[in-house]
Structure formats: structure tokens, C-alpha cells
N, C-alpha and C positions, 0 to 999 in steps of 0.2 A: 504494500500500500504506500502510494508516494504521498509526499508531505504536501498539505494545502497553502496555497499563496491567497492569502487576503488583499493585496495590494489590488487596489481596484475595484473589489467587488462592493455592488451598492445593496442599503438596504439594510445596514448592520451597524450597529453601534460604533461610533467612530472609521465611519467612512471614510476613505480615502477619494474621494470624487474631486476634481476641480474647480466645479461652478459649486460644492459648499462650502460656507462660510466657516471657517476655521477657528479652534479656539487658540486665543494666543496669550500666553505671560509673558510680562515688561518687566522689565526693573534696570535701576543706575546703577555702575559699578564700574569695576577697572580706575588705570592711575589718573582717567580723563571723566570718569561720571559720569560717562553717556550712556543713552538708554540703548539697552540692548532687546532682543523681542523676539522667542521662542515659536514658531507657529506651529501648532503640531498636524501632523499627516491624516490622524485618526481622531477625531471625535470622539469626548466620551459618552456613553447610553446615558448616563447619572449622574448629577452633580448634588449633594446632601449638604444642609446648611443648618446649623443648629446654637442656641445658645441660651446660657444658664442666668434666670435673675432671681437675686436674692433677697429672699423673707425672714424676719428671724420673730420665734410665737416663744413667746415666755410662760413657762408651767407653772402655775399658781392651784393652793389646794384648796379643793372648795366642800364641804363636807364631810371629808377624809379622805378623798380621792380625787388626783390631781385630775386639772383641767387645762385647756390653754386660754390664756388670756386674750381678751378682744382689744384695739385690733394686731392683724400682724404689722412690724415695721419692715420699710422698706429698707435696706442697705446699699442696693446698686445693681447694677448690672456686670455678667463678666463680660470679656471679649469674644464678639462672634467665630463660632469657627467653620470652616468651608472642606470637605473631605469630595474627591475627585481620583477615579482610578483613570489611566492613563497607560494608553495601546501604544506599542511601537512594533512598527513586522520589517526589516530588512532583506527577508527570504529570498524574495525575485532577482535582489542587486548583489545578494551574498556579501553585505556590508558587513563589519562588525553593527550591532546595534548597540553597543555602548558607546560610539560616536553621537548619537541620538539622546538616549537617556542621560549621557554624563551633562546634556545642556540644561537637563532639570536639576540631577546632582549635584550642581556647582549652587544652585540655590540654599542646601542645607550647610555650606563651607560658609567660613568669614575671612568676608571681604578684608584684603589688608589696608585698603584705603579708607572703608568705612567701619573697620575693625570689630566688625558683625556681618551676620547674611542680610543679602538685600531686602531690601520691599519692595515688595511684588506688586506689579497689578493685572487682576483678571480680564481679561475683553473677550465678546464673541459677536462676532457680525454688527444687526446693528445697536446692542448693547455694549457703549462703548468703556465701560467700567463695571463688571457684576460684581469684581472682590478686590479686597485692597489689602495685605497682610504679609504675615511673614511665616515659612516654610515651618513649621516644628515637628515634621514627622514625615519620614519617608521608608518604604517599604519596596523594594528592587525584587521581580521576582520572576529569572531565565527560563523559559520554558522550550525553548528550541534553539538548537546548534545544529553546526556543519559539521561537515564530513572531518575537518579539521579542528572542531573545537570551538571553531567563532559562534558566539550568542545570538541571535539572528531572529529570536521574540523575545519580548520582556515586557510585563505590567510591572508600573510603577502606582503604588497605593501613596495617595499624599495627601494630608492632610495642612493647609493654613488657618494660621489665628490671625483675626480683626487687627491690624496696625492702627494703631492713635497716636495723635502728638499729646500732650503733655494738656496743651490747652483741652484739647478734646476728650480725655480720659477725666479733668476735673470736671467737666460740665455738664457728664452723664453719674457722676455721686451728687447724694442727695447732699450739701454741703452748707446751704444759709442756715442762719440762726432761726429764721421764722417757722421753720417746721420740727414735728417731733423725730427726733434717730434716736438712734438705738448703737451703743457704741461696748465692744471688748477691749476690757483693761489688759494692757501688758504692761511687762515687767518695766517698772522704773515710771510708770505714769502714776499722776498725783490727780488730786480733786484740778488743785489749780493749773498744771500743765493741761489737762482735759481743757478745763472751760479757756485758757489763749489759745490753744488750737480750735478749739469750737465757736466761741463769740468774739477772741480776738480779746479777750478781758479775763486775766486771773480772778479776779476781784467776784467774779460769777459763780465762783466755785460751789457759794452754796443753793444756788438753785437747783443743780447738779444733788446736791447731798440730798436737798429737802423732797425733789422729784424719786428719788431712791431710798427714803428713809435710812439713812445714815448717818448716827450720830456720830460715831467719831471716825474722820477722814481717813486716820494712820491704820482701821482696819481693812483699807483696798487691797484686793486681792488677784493677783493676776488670773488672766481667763475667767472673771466674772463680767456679765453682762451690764449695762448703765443703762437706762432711758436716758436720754440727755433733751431737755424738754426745751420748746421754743420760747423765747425772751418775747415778755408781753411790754418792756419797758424799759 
């Protein structure tokens, strides 16, 4: 039974056709930061997009058997993440196919100029940006060689996480004084360090106490929970 060549054939997840529109990754890099731009041959069937937002419910006992408290707080959102397997077939040209795949591979390396892996951005036809992120998972997996050993199929399993600037990652936490959160103590945090990171005012410290009934400050205890309640004044 001879080996199949997918090269060309239509009708199948990651096509290899012409007139389709191709899915392609960008990203800056090298000693010049110019963008460089991966098109791949094959189309994937499935692109999966997921991500996690965070509630935190505080167990309170009510009767003699706990309950959860109303309502839940918000904490934030994580960063979205984008999972996409990825064809490559060389067969027909007897290429190696790690000349292909190593142009995704260099994505999981750091950059020596930007002293980390790039950021990516996703594009397909005429969506001209679907993901915007950076590589944190990649999965290489040969399924066919030559006569001589050369690789000649590979799915590549890859997974990206949501890239943010700095600005952008603050302004999806929940972070002014006027609403209520919900904050975990760690080690070397006080009443008053809480409330200048929270209202910008040590001096708040015991709104903090009086919203958590804590009489005395110096019993904070790491990995316990706070309400930190919103300034009415």
C-alpha cells in the first residue's frame, strides 16, 4: 500500500488549495524588528478559544452548616487562550518538513533582541487580526518519513495566551476605590500597606478592619481572605 499525498487535495481540513484564504502568524523579531509572517499550506479544521474569570464566595455558617455568602466578588479576568493544531505534509517534494515546522518553533525560542518569544498575531482572510499572544505550548508530532529518515508529516499542537500591555492588563482588574473586592493577604502585607495600594491612603486602614471585623491589625494572617469595601467618603 503506497503512502497518500494530501498536497492538493480539496475538501479536508487544512487545505492546501490556492484561491483559499490562508491562515497566517506575524510577529517582530530579529536584530532589525521587522515583521516577519508564516502562511501556512494547510488550514486548520478547528481553532478552540477559551478563558477563565474569577469569582471568589466566602463560606459563612449559618445554622451549623456552612453556606456561601451573597454576593460573589469579582477578582478579574485571566488571559484569553487560543489552542490550534497545525498540518504540514512535504511528501510530494520529499522536503524535510522541519524546514516548515521549525518556522512555528522559533516562536516558542527567545528572541535575543527582544530577550523573550515574540508576539504573535493571528490573521485569516478577511479577518484581519482573530488572536494576538504569545506561544506557551507547543506539541511536534512526526508521523511520516522517507525512505531515508527525512520527516515528511508533522502536526504541530499549539497552544497561545492573550498578550496585554501593562496599560491593558490594569484596566480589565477591578481596581477603583468605589466598588467592593475582595483581596488575599500575603506574607509581609499590613492593614495599612493594603489600604495605599487600594485607596492610595494608609490612613484607610481601618475601614478595611471595621468591613472585616478585626480588632486587632497585628492578627493578619497570610492567605486569608479581606473584603476591602468601597470609600463612601
Amino acid at each position: 500500500m503506497g503512502l497518500l499525498d494530501l498536497t492538493g487535495i480539496t475538501g479536508l481540513p487544512g487545505s492546501a488549495r490556492d484561491d483559499v484564504q490562508k491562515l497566517r502568524i506575524s510577529y517582530a523579531g530579529g536584530a532589525t524588528r521587522s515583521t516577519q509572517t508564516v502562511t501556512l499550506a494547510y488550514n486548520p479544521g478547528q481553532i478552540s478559544r477559551s478563558r477563565s474569570v474569577n469569582w471568589h464566595r466566602t463560606k459563612v455558617k449559618s445554622g451549623g452548616s456552612p453556606k456561601w455568602a451573597a454576593p460573589q466578588q469579582f477578582l478579574g479576568l485571566e488571559p484569553e487562550s487560543l489552542s490550534v493544531e497545525l498540518f504540514f505534509d512535504t511528501y510530494g517534494s520529499g522536503q524535510d518538513v522541519t524546514r516548515a515546522t521549525g518556522r512555528i518553533a522559533v516562536l516558542a525560542e527567545v528572541d535575543r533582541e527582544l530577550h523573550s518569544p515574540p508576539v504573535c498575531r493571528l490573521s485569516w482572510g478577511t479577518q484581519s487580526e482573530i488572536f494576538t499572544g504569545v506561544l506557551t505550548q507547543l506539541d511536534q508530532r512526526f508521523s511520516m518519513f522517507a525512505s531515508d529518515g527525512t520527516p515528511v508529516r508533522a502536526t504541530l499542537n499549539c497552544t497561545f495566551i492573550e498578550y496585554q500591555t501593562s496599560a491593558e492588563a490594569k484596566a480589565n482588574e477591578p481596581h477603583s476605590a468605589d466598588v467592593v473586592k475582595v483581596r488575599v493577604v500575603r506574607r509581609g502585607d499590613t492593614l495599612a500597606s493594603i489600604a495605599a495600594q487600594e485607596y492610595q491612603d494608609p490612613a484607610r486602614w481601618r475601614d478595611i478592619a471595621v468591613a472585616n471585623g478585626i480588632a486587632n491589625p497585628r492578627t493578619l494572617l497570610p492567605g486569608s481572605v479581606l473584603t476591602i469595601p468601597k470609600l463612601a467618603g
